[in-house]
N, C-alpha and C positions, 0 to 999 in steps of 0.2 A: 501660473499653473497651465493655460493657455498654452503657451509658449513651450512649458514640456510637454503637453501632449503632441503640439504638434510636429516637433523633434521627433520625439521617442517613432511616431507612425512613420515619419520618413526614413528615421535609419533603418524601419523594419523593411518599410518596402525596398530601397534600397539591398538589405541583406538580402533578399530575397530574390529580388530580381536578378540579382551578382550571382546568387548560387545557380542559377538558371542557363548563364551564358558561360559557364565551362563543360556545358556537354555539343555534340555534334551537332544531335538532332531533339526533337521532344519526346520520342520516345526515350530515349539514354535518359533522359532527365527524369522523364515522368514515371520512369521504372526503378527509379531510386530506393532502396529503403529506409534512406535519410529523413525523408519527409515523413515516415509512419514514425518513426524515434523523435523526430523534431517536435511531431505532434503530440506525442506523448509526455518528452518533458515539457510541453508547455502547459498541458494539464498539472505537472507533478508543479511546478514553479507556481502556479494559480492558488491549489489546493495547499500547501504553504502557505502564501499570501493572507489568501481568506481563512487561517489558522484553522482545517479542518482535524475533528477527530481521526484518532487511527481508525476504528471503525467506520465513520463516515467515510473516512477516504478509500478505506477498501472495499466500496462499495460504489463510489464514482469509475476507481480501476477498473472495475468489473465491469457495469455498462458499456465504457465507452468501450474498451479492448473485444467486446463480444460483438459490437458494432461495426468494429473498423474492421474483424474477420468477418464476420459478416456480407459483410459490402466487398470486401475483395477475396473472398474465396472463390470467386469465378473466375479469379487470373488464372487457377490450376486446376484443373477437374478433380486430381485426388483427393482434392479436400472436403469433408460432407459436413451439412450444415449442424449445428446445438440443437435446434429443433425438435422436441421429443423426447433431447438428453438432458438440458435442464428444464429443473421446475418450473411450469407454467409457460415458456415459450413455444408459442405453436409454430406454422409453419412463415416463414417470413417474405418477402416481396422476391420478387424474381426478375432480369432482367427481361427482356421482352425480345422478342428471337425478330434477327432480322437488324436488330437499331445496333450501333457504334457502342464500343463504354472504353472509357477504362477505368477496371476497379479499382488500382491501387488509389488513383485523386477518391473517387467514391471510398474509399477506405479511413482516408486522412480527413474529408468534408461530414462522414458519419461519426470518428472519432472525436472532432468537434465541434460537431452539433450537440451530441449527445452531453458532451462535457457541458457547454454552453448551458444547458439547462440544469443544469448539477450541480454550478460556483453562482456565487457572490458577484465574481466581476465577470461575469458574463461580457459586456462591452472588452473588454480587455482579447477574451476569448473569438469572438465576432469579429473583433480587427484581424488578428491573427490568421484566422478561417478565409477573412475576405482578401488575403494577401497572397495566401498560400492559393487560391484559387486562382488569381492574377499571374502569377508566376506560372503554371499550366498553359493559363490562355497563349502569355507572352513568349513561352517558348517553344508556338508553332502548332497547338493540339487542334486537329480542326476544330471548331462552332459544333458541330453539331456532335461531336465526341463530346466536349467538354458540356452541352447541354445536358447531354443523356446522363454520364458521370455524376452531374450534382444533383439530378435530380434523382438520382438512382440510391447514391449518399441519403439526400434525406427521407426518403423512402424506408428505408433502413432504419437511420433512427428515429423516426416518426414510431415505428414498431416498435424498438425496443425500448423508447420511454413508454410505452403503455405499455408492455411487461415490469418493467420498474413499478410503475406507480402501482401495483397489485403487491406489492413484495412487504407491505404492514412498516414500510417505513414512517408513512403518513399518521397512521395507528400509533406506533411510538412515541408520534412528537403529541400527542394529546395527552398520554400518561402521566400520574403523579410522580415528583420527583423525589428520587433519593431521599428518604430520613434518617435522618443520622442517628444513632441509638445510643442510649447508656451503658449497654453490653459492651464489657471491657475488650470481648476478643475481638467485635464486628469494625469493619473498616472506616477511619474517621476521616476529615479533611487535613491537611498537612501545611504548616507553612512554607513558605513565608504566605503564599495568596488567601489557602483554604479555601481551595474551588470547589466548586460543587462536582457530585459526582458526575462522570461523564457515562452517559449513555447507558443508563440501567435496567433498562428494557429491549438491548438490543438483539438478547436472546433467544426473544419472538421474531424479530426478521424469518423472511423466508429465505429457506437455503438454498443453494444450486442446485449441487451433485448429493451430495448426504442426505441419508432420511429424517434425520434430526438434530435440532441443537445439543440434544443427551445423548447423542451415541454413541459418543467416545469419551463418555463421562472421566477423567481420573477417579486414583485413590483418594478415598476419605484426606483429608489435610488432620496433621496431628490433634489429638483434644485440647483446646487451650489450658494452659495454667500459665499463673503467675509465679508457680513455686519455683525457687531457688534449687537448681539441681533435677527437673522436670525434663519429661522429652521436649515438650513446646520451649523452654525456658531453652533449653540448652542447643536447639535450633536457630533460636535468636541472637546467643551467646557466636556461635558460630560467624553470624553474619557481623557482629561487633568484633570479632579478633581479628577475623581478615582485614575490615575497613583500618586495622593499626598497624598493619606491616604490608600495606600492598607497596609494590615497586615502581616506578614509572613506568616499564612495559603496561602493568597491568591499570594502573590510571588511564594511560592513553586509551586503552581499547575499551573500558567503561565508558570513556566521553568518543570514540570513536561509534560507539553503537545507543550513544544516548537515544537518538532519536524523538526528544521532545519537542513535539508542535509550537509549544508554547511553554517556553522557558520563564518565570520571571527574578527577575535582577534587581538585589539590595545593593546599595550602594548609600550608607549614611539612612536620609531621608528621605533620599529618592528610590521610587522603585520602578526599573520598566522591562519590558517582556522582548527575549528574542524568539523568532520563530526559525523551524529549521524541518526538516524533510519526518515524515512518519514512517514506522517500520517495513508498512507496504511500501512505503513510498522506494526507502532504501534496496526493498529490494527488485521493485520497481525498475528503478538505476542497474542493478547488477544485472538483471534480462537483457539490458539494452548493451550495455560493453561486451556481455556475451554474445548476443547477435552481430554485433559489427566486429567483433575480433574472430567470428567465425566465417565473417563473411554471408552472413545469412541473407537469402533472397526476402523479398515482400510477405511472401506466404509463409516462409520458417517466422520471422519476425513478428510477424501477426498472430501466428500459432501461438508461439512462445510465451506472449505477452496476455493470451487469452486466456491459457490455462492455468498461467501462474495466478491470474487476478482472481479467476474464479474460485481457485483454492485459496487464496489469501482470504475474499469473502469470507467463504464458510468459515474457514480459521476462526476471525476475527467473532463471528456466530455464536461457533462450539466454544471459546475460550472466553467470553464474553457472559456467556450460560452459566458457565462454573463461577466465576468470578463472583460473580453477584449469589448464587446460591449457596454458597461455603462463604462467602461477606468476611474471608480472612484479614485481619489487621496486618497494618502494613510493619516492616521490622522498624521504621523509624517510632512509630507512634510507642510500640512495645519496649524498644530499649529505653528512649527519653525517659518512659514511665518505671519499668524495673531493673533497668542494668546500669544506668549511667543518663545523667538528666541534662548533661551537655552534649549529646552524642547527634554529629549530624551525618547521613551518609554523602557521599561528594556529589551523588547525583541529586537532584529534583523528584521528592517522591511524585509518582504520577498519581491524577484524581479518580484512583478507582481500585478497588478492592486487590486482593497480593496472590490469590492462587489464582489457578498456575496463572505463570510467566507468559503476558503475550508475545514480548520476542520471543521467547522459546517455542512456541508454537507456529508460530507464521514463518519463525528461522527454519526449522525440522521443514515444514510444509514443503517451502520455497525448493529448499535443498533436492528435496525428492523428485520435484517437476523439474527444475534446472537442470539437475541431473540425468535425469531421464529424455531432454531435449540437447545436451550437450556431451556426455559422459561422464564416469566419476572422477579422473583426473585431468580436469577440465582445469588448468591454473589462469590466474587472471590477477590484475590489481584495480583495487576498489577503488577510486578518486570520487564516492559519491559525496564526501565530505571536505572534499576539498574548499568547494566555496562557503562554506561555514570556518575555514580555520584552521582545519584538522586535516594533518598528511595524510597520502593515500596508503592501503596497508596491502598487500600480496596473500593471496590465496592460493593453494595446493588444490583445493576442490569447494564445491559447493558445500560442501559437510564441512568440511576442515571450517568452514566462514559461519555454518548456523551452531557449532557446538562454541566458536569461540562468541560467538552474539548472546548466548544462554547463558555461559558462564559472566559475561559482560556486569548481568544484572546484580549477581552477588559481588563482583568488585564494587557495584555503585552503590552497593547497600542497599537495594531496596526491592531485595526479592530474598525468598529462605530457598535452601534447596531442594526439598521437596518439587517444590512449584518451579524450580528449572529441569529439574531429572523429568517427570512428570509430564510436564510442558511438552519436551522435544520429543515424547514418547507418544505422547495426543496428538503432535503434529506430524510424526510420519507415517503413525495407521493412517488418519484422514487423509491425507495426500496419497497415500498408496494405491487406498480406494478409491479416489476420486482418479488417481490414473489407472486402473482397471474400467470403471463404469464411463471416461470421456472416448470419444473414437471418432480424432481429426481426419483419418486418411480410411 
């Protein structure tokens, strides 16, 4: 073990130091906005690793991404700080007039820092950080720039984890957990594992931009019945016809937009668990192919990446709020019991209640900020699932990708439609609002 770690650290330094010596000078290099993308999928890689909730993860996004703007909107005067725009953040540290900086390193040293204090493997993180700092030094940044830079970085996020830690995350982890009920219609645990429910108080977080986790309440979800020939009955029915004639297009793009953290895998007697990217996470990914296929400077890239997380947050909030408050049973549990007792849908039902769809909400979300920072026929190909297994697919537009991620759920069997129409519906008011009430420039 030994012996991989200390491989693993020199190929890093090495890659690092390599990326370093194809530019002129330190500036070229240090004005990259590779290293803001770099740094973020090594957060999104971590946060995998350490098999984070989609809610918890859309909630590390957010810190670090309001950090790393943070710390480098001083590269561009247009840019005005969150400050006053989200909840609870007052005003933040300031470089000091007269000294050296350069914000972008302070952007990518806040981005993980902040992360750093958010995962598991922090160590993992800290190598990383103290690499990407190195690379700076080694390619030419004076001493005293690069002093001021990091310490300007942690400055930054020293602030915004003590805006975090006010945000009732801490509060949550004290709450009692999930019980499971006798009520036929409320949400149960699912095999094969029969996890516990995830995150059932996440509703109380505090939110960014929105006034509340209820704001954008949906429709009531139908009355339950178990009757044969019922609207809830025949809602269900719905989700079991489709699961018998879907096509290979339409499997592909179910396991294309899985999205499960933590997958686990029967095989005989053996059972064991893949992990793979969360919803944010994915689309997380699509900001970044977006920015580099645009060509986008330091401060587009950091924009981009801030406002989408911020809006995936509250997403994750308001759709999180419903979930648990309507405690909709999931369509596997409902069919197994009244329509067919061998019925499994292709996907992995997830551990948490079935209205709405949180891909369909943080998909609609995503769609609206993306758009709004890129245009609407903004076309792209997705390879965010490439290293899981799964070919890249082609996009026409941000929407073309969140309506086909919504519909995703009813190929896997394990959403009704309601809670997909519904879904994409609660996440483009919220994102609409939340891009009226944000103002980067």
């Amino acid at each position: 073990m030994k012996l991989l770690v200390v491989c693993c650290s020199f190929l890093l330094a090495f890659a690092v130091q390599g990326f370093a010596h194809h530019y002129g000078d330190w500036t070229e290099m240090a004005d990259d906005p590779r290293h803001i993308h770099r740094a973020v999928k090594k957060m999104t890689d971590i946060i995998v690793h350490d098999i984070y909730s989609p809610p918890v993860a859309s909630r590390t996004y957010a810190y670090i991404s309001v950090a790393g703007y943070e710390a480098g909107r001083f590269t561009d005067k247009r840019y005005r700080s969150f400050a006053g725009q989200l909840h609870g953040l007052e005003k933040l540290p300031e470089p000091e007039p007269g000294k050296a900086y350069h914000f972008p390193m302070a952007a990518v040293h806040a981005i993980l820092m902040v992360g750093k204090s958010m995962v598991i493997s922090e160590d993992s993180v800290k190598a990383y950080d103290e690499q990407i700092l190195k690379s700076f030094a080694a390619a030419g940044m004076p001493d005293e720039t690069w002093k001021n830079s990091k310490a300007f970085g942690e400055a930054i996020a020293a602030a915004i984890l003590k805006w975090a830690s006010k945000d009732n995350y801490q509060y949550t982890r004290s709450l009692p957990k999930y019980n499971v009920s006798d009520d036929s219609s409320t949400w149960k645990p699912t095999a094969p594992g029969y996890m516990k429910a995830v995150e059932p108080h996440w509703g109380l977080m505090r939110t960014f931009v929105i006034d509340s986790a209820k704001q954008f309440a949906p429709p009531e979800i139908l009355p339950f019945s178990s009757q044969k020939g019922s609207p809830f009955y025949n809602m269900a029915l719905e989700v079991y016809e489709t699961s018998k004639k879907l096509n290979d297009e339409q499997i592909l793009i179910a396991n294309f937009w899985d999205c499960n953290p933590f997958k686990l895998n029967v095989n005989g007697h053996v059972m064991y668990a893949t992990k793979k990217i969360s919803p944010g996470g994915h689309w997380v990914n699509i900001a970044a192919m977006a920015c580099q296929q645009s060509r986008a400077d330091v401060m587009k890239s950091l924009d981009t990446y801030a406002q989408l997380c911020i809006t995936l947050a509250d997403a994750f909030i308001v759709c999180w709020m419903e979930k648990y408050r309507s405690n909709v049973v999931r369509p596997e549990t409902y069919i197994s019991t009244y329509i067919d007792g061998d019925w499994m849908p292709i996907l992995q039902t997830p551990p948490f209640p079935e209205y709405t769809s949180g891909h369909s909400v943080v998909s609609a979300a995503s769609a609206v900020v993306l758009t709004r920072q890129f245009g609407e026929n903004f076309g792209y190909t997705d390879s965010t699932e490439v290293e899981f297994g799964i070919p890249a697919r082609k996009f026409r537009s941000f929407q073309q990708a969140a309506e086909e991620a919504a519909i995703s759920r009813m190929y896997g069997g394990i959403h009704y439609t309601p809670a997909i129409k519904f879904g994409l519906a609660e996440g483009k008011k919220m994102a609409e609002l939340i891009c009226i009430r944000i103002k980067t420039r």
